[in-house]
MOPAC internal coordinates of N, CA, C and O (Angstrom, degrees):
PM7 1SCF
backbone

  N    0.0000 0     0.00 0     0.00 0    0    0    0
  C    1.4568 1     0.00 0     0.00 0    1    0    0
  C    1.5301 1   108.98 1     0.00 0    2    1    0
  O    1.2310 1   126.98 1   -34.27 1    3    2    1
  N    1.3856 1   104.18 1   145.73 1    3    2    1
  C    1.7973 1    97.25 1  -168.46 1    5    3    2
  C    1.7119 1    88.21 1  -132.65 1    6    5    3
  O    1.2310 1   118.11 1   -21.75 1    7    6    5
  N    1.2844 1   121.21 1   158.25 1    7    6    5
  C    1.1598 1   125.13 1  -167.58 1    9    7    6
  C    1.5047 1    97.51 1  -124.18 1   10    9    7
  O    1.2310 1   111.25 1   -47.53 1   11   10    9
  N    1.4183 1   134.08 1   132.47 1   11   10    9
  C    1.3882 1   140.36 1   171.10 1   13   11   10
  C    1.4330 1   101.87 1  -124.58 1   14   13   11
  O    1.2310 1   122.04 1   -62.23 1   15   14   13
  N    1.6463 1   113.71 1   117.77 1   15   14   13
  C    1.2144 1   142.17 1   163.25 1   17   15   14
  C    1.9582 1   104.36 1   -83.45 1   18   17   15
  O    1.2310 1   131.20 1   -84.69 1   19   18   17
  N    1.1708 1    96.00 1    95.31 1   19   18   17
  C    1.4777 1   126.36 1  -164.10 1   21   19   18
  C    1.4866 1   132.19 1  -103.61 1   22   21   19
  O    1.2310 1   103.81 1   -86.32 1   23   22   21
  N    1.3977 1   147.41 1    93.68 1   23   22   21
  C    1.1620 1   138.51 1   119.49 1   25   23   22
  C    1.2360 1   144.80 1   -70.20 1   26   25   23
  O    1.2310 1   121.55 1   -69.38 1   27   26   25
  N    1.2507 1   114.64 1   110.62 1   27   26   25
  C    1.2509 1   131.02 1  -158.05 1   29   27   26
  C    1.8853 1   111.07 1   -70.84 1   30   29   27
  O    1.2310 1   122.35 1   152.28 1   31   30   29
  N    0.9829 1   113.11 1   -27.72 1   31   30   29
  C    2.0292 1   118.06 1   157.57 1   33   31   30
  C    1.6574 1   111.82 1   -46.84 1   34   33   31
  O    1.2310 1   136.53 1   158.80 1   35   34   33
  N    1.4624 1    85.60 1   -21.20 1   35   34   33
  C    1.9992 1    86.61 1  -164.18 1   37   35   34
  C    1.8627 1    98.71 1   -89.74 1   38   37   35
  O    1.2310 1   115.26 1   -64.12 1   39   38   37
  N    1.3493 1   126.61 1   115.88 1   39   38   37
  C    1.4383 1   106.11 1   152.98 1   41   39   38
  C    1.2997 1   144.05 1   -64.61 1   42   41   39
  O    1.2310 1   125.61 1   153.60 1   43   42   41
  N    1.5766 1   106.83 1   -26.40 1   43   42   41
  C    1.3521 1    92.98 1   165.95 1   45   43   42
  C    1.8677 1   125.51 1   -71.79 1   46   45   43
  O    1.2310 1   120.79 1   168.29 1   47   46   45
  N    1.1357 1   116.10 1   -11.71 1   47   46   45
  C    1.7522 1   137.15 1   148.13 1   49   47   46
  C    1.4189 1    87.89 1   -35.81 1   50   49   47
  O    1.2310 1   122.96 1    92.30 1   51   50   49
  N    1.4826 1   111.94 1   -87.70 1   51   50   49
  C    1.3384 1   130.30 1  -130.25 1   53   51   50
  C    1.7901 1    97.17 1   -72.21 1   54   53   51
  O    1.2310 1   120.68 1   154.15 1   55   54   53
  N    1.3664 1   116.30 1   -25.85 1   55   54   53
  C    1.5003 1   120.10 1   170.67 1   57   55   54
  C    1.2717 1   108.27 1   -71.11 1   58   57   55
  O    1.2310 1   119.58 1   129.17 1   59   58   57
  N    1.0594 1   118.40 1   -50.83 1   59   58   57
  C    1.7511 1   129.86 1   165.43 1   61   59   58
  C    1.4062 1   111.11 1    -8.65 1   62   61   59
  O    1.2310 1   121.62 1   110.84 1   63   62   61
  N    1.6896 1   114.50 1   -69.16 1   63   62   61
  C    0.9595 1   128.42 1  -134.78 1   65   63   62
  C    1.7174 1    91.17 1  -103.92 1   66   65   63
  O    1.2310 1   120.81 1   135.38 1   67   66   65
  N    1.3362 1   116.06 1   -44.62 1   67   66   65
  C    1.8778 1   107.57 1   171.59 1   69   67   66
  C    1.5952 1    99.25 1   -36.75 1   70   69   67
  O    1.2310 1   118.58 1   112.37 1   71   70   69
  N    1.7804 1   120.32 1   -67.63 1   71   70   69
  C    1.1650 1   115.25 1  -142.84 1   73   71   70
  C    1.9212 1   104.22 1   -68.23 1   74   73   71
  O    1.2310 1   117.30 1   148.99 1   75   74   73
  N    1.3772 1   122.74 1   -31.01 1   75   74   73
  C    0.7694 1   105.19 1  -170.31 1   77   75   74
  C    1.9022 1   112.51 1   -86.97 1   78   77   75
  O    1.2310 1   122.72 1   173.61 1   79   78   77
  N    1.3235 1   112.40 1    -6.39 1   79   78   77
  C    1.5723 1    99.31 1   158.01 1   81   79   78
  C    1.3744 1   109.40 1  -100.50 1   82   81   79
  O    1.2310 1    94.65 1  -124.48 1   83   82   81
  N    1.1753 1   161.71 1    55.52 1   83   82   81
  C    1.2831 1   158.60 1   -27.75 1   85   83   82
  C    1.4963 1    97.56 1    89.36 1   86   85   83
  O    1.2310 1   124.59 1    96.26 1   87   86   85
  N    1.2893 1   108.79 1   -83.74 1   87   86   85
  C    1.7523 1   125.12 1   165.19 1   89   87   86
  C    1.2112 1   112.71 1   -23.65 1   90   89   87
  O    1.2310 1   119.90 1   141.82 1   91   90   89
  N    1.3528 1   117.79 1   -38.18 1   91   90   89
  C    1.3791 1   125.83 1  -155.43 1   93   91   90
  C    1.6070 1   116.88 1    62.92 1   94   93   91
  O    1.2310 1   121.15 1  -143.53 1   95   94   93
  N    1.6016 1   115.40 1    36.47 1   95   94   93
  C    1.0907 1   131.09 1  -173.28 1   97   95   94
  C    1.5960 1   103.96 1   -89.06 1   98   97   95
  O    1.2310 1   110.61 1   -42.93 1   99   98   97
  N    1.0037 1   135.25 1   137.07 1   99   98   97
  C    1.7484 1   136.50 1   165.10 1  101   99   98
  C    1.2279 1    95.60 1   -79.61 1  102  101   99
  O    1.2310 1   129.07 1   -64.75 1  103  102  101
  N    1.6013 1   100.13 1   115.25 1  103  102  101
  C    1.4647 1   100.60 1   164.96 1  105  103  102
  C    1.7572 1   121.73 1  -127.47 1  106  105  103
  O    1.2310 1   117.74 1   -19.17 1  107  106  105
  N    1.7132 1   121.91 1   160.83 1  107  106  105
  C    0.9982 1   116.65 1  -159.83 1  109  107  106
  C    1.7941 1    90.02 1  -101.33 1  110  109  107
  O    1.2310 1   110.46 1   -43.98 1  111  110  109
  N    1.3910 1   135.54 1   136.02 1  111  110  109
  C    1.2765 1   115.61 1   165.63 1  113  111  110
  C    1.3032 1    92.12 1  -101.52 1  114  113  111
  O    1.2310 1   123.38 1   -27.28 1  115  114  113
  N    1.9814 1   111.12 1   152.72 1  115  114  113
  C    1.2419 1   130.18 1  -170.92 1  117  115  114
  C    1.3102 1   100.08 1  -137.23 1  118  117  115
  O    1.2310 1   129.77 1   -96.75 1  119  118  117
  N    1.3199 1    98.76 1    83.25 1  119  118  117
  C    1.9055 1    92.94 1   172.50 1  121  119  118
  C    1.3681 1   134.36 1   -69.67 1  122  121  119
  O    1.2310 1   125.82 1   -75.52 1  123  122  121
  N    1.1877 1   106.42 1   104.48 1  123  122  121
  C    1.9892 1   105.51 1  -151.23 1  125  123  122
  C    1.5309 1   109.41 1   -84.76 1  126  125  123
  O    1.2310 1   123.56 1   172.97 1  127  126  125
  N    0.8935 1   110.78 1    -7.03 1  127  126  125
  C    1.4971 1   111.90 1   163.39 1  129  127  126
  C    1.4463 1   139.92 1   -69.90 1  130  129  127
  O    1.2310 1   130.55 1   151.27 1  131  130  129
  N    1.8907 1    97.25 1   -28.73 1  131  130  129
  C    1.4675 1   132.32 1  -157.22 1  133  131  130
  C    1.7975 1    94.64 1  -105.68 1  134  133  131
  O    1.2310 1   133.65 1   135.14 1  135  134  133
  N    1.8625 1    91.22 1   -44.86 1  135  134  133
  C    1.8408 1    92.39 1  -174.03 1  137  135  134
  C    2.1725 1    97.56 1  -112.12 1  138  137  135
  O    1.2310 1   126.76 1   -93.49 1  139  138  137
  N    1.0620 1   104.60 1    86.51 1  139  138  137
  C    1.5652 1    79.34 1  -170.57 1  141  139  138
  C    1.5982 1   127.87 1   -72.30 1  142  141  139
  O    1.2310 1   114.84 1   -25.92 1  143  142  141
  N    0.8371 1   127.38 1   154.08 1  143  142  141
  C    1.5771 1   140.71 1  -170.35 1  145  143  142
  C    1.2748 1   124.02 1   -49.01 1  146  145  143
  O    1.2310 1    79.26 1    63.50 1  147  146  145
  N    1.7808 1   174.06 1  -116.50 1  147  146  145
  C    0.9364 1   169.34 1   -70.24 1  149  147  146
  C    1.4223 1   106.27 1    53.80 1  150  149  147
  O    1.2310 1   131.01 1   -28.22 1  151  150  149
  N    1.1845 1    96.37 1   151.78 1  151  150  149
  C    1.6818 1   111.49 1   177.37 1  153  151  150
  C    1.6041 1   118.82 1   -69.85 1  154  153  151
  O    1.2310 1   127.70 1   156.06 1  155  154  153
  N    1.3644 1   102.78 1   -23.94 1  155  154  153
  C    1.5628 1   109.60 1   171.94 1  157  155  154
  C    1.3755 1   101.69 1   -86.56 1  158  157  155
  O    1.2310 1   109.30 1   134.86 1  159  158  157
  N    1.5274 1   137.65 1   -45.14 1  159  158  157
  C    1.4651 1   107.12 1  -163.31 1  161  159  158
  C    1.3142 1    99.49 1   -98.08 1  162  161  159
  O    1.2310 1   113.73 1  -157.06 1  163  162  161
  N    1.6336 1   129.46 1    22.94 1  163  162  161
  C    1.5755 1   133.63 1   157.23 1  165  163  162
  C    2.2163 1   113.68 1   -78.43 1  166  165  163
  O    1.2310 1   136.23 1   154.27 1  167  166  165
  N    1.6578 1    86.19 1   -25.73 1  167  166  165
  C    1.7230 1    89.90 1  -166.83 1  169  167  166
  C    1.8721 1    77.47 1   -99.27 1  170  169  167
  O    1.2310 1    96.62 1   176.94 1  171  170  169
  N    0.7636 1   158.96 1    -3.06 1  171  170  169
  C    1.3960 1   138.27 1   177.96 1  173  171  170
  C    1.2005 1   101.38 1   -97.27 1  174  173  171
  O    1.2310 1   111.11 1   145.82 1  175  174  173
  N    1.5355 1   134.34 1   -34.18 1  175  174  173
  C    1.8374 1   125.86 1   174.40 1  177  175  174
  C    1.3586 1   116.59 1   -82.73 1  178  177  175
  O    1.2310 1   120.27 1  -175.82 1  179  178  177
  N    1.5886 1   117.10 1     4.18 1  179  178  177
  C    1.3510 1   129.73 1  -172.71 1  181  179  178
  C    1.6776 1   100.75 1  -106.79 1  182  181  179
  O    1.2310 1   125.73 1   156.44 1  183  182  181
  N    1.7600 1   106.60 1   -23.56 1  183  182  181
  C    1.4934 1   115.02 1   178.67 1  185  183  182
  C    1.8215 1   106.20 1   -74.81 1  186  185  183
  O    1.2310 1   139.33 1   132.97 1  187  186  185
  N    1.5690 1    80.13 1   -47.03 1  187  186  185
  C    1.5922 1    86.61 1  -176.49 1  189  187  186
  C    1.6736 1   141.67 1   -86.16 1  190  189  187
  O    1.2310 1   133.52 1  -162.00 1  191  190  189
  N    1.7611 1    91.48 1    18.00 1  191  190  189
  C    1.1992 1   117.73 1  -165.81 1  193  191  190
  C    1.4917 1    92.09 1  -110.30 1  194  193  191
  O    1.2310 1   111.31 1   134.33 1  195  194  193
  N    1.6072 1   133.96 1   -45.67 1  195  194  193
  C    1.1727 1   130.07 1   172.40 1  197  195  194
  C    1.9289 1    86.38 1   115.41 1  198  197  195
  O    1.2310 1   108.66 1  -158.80 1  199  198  197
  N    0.9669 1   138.83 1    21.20 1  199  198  197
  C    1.2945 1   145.25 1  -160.14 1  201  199  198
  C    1.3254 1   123.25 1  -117.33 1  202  201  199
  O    1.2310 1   112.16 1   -26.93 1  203  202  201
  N    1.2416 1   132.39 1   153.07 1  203  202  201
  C    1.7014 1   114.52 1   151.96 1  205  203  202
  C    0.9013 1    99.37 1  -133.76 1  206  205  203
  O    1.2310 1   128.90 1   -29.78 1  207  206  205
  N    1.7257 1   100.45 1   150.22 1  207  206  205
  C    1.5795 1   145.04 1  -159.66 1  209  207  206
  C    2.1295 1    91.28 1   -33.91 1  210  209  207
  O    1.2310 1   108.46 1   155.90 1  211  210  209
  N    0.9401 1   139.19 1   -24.10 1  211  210  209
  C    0.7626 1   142.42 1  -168.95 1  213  211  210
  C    1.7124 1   104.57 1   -58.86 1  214  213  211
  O    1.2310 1   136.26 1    91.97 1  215  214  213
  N    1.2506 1    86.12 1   -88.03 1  215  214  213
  C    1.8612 1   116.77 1   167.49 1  217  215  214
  C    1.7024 1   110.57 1   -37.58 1  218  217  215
  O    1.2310 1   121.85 1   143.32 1  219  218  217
  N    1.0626 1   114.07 1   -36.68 1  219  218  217
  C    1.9058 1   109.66 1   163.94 1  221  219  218
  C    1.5591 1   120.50 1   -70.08 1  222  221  219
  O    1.2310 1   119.56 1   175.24 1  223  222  221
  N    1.5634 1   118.45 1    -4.76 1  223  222  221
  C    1.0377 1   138.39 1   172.01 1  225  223  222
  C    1.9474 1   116.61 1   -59.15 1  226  225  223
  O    1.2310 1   128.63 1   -53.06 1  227  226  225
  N    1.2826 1   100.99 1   126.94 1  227  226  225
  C    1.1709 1    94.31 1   170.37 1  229  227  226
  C    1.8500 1   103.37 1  -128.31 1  230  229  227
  O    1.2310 1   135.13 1   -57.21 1  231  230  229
  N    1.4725 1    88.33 1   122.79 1  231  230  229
  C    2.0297 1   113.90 1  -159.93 1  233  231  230
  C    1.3529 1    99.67 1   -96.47 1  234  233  231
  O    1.2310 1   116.97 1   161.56 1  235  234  233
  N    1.5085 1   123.37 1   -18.44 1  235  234  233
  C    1.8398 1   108.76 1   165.44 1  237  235  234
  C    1.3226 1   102.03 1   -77.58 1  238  237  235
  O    1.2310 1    98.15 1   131.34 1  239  238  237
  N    1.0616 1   156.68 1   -48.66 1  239  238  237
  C    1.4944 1   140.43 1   175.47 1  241  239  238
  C    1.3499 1   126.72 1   -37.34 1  242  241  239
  O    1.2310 1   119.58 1   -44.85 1  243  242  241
  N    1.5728 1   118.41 1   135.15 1  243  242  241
  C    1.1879 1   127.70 1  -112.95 1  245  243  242
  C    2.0384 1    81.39 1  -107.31 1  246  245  243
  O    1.2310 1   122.05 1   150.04 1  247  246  245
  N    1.1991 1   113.68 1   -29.96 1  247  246  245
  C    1.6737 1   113.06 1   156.47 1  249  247  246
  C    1.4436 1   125.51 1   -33.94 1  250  249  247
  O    1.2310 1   131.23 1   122.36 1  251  250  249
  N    2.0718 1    95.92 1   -57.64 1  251  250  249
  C    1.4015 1   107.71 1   173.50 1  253  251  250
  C    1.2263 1   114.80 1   -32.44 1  254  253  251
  O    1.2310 1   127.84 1   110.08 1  255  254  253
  N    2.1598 1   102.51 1   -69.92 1  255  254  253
  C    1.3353 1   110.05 1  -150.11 1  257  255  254
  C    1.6642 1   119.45 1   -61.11 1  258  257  255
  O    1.2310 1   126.14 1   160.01 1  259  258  257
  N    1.6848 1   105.81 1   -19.99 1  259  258  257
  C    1.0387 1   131.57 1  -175.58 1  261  259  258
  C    1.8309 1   114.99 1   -65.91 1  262  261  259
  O    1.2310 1   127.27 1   130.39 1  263  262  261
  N    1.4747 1   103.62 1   -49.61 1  263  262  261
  C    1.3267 1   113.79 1  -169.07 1  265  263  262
  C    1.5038 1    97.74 1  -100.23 1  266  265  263
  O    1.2310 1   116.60 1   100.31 1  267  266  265
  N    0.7027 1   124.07 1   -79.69 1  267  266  265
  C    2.0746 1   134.34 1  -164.62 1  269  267  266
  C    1.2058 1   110.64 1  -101.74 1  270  269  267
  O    1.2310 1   111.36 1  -160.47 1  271  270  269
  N    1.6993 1   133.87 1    19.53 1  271  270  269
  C    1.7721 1   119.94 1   153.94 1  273  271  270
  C    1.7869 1   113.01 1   -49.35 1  274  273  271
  O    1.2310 1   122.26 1   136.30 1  275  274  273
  N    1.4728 1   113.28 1   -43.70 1  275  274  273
  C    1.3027 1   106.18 1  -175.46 1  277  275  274
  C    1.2993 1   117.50 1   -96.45 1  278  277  275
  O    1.2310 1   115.13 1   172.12 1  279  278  277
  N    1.3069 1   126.84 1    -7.88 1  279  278  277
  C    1.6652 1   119.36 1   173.28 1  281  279  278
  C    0.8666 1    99.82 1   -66.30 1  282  281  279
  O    1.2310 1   124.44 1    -9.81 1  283  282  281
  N    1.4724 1   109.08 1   170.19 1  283  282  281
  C    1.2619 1   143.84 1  -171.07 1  285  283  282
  C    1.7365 1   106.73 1   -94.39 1  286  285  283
  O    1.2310 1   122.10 1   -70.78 1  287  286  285
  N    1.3416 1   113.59 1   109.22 1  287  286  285
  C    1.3819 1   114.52 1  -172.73 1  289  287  286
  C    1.5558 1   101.36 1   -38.02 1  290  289  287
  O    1.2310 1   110.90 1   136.67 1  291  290  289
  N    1.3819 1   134.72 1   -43.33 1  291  290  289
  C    1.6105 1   120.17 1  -131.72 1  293  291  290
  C    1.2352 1    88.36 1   -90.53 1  294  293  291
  O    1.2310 1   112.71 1   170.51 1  295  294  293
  N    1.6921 1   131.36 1    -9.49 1  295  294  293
  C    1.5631 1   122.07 1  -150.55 1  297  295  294
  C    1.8439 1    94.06 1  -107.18 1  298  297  295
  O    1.2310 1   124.38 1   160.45 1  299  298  297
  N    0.9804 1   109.21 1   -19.55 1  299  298  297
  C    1.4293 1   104.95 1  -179.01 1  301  299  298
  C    1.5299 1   113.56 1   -84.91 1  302  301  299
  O    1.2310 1   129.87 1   -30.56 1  303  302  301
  N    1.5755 1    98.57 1   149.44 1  303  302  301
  C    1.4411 1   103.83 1   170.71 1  305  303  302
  C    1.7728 1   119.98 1  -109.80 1  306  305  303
  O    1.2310 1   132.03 1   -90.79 1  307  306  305
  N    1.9234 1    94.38 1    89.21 1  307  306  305
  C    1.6539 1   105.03 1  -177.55 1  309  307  306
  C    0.9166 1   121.13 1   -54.39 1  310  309  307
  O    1.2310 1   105.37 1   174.97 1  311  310  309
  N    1.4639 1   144.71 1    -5.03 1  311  310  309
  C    1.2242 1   135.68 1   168.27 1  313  311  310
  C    1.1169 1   119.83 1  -101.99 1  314  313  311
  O    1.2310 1   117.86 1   170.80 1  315  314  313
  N    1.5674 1   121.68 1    -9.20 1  315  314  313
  C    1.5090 1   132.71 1   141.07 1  317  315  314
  C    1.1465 1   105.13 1   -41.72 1  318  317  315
  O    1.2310 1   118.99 1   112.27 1  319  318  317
  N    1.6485 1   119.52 1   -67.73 1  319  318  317
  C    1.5170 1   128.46 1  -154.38 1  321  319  318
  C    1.9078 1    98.27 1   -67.48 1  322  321  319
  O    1.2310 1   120.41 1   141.04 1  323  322  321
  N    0.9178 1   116.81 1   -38.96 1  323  322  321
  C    1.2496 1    99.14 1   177.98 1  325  323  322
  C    1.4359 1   128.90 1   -84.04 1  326  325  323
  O    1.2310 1   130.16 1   171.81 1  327  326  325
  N    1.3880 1    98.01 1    -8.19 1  327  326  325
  C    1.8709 1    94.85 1   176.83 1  329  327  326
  C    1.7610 1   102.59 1   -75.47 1  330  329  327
  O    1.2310 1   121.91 1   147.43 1  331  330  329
  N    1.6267 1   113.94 1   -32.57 1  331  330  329
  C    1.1039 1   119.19 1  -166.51 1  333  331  330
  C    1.6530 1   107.18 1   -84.59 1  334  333  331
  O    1.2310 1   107.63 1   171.93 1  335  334  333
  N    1.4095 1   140.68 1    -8.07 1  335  334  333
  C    1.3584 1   178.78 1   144.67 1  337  335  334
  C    1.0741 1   136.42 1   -97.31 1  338  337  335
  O    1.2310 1   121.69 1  -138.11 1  339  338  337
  N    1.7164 1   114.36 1    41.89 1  339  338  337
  C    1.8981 1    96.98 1   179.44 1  341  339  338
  C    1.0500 1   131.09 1   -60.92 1  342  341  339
  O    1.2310 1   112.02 1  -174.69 1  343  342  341
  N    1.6181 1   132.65 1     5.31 1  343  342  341
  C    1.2146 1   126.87 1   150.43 1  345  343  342
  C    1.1818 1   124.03 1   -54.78 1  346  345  343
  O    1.2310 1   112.00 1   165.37 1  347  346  345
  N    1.1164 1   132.69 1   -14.63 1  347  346  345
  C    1.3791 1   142.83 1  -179.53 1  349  347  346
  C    2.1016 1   112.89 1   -77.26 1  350  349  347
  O    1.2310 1   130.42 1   144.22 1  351  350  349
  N    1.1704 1    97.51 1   -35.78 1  351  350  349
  C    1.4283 1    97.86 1   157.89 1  353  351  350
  C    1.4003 1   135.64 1   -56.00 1  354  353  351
  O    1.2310 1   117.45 1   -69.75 1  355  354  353
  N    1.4580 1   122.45 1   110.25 1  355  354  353
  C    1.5494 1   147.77 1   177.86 1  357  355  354
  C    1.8165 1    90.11 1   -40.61 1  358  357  355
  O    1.2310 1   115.70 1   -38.90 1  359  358  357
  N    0.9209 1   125.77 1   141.10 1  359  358  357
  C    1.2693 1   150.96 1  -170.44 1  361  359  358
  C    1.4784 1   113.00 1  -140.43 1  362  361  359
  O    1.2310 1   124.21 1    -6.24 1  363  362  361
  N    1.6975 1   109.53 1   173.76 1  363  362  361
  C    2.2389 1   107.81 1   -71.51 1  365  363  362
  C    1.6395 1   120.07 1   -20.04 1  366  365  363
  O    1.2310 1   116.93 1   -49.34 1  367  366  365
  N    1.3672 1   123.44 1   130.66 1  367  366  365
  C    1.3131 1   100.26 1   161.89 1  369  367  366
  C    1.9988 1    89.37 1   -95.54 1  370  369  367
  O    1.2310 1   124.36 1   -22.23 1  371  370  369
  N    1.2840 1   109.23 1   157.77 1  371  370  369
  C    1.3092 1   121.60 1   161.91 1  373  371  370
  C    1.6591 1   114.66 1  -127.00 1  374  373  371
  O    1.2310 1   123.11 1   -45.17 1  375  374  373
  N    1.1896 1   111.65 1   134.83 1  375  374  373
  C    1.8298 1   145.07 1  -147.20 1  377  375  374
  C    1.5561 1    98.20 1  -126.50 1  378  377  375
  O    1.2310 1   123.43 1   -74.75 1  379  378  377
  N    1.5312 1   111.02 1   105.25 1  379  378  377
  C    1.6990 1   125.46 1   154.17 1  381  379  378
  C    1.5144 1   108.77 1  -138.40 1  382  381  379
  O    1.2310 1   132.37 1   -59.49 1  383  382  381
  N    1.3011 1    93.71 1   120.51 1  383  382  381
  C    1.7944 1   102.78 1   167.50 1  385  383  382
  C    1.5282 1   109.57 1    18.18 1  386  385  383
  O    1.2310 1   128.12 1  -101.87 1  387  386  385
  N    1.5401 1   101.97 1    78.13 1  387  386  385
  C    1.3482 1    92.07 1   163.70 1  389  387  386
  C    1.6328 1   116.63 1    93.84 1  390  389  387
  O    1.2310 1   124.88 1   157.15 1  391  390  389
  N    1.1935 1   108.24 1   -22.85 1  391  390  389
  C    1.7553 1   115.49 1   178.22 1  393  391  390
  C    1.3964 1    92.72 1  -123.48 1  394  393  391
  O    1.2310 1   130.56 1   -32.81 1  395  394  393
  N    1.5318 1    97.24 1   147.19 1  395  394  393
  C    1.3362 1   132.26 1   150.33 1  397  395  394
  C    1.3847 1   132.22 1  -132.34 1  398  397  395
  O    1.2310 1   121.39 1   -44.74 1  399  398  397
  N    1.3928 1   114.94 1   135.26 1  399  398  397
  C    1.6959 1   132.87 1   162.66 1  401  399  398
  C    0.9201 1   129.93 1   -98.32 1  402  401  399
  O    1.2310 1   103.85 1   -22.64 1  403  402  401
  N    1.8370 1   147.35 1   157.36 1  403  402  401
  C    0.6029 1   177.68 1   -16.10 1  405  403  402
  C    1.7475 1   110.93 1    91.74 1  406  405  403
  O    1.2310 1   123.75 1  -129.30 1  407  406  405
  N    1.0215 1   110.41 1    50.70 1  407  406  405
  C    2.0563 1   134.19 1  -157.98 1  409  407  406
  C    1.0249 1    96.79 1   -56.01 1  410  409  407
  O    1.2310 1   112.27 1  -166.07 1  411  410  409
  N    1.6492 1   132.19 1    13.93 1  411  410  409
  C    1.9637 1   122.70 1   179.05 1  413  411  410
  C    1.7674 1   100.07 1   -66.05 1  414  413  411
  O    1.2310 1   113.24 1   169.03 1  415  414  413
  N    1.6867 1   130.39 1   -10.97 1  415  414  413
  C    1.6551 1   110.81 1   176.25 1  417  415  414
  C    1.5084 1   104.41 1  -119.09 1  418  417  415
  O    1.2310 1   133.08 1    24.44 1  419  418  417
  N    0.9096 1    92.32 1  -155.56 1  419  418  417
  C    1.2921 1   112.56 1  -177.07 1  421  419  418
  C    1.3603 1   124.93 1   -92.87 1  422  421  419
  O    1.2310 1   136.04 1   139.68 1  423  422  421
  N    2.1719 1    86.56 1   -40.32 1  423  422  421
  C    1.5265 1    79.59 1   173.81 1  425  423  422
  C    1.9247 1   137.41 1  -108.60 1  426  425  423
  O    1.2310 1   139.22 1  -146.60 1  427  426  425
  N    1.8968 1    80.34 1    33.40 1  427  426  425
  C    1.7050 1    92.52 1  -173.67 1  429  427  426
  C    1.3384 1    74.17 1  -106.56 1  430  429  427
  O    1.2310 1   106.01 1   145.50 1  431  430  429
  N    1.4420 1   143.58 1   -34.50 1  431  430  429
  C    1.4456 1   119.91 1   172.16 1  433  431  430
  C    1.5474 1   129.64 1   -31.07 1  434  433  431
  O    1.2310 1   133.00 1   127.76 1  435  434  433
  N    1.6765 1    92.48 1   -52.24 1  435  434  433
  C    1.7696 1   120.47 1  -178.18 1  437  435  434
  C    1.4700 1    90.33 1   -58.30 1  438  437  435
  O    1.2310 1   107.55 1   128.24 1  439  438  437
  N    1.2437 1   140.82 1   -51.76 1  439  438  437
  C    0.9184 1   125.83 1  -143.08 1  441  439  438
  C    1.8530 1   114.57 1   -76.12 1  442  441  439
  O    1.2310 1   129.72 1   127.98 1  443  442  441
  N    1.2838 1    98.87 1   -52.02 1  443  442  441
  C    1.7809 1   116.51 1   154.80 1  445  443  442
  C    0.9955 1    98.84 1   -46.67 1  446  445  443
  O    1.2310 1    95.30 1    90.31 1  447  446  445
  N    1.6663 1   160.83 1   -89.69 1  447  446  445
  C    1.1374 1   156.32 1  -117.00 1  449  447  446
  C    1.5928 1   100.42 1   -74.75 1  450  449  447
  O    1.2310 1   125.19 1   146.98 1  451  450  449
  N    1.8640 1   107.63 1   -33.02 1  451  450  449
  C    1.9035 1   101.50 1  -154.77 1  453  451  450
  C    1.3683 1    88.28 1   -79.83 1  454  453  451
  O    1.2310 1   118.86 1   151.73 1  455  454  453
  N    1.5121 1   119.77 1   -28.27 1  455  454  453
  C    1.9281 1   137.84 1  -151.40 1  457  455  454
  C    1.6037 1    96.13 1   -28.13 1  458  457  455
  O    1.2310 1   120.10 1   180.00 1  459  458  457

């Protein structure tokens, strides 16, 4: 079972999700916009991404530029900001036992699919 953290407006999401049932992968879609996330299962895809809350950040969004362009990354708490903002979440993440991607190529797709 593979888990896709999903907005469907986004194409690279929406490519995400062909290739990995394509795969013939069972997948769960998790529309995080629609269902939003908790602060614990934001620091466990940020564990399992190899990342910090920082780097799951997405800084062209117009919330960002609004709220946190000028703070100081180290003083904020991003996984606050994103439970309170799931637009702020880097998109597709993709979820297998223990791994996570960041599904914007092709070849973090490959990489979930071989897992």
């Amino acid at each position: 079972m593979v888990k896709i953290y999903h907005n469907n407006k986004c194409g690279k999401s929406r490519t995400a999700l062909k290739e990995l049932t394509a795969a013939g992968l069972e997948v769960e879609v998790i529309e995080y916009l629609k269902t939003p996330l908790d602060s614990t299962q934001l620091e466990i895809l940020v564990t399992e991404l190899g990342i910090t809350p920082y780097d799951l950040i997405r800084r062209g969004e117009k919330i960002f530029k609004e709220l946190y362009k000028s703070s100081d990354p180290d003083k904020v708490d991003w996984l606050q900001a994103m439970v309170n903002h799931p637009i702020l979440i880097e998109r597709p993440i993709i979820q297998k036992k223990g791994l996570a991607v960041i599904g914007r190529s092709l070849e973090s797709l490959q990489k979930i699919i071989a897992y």
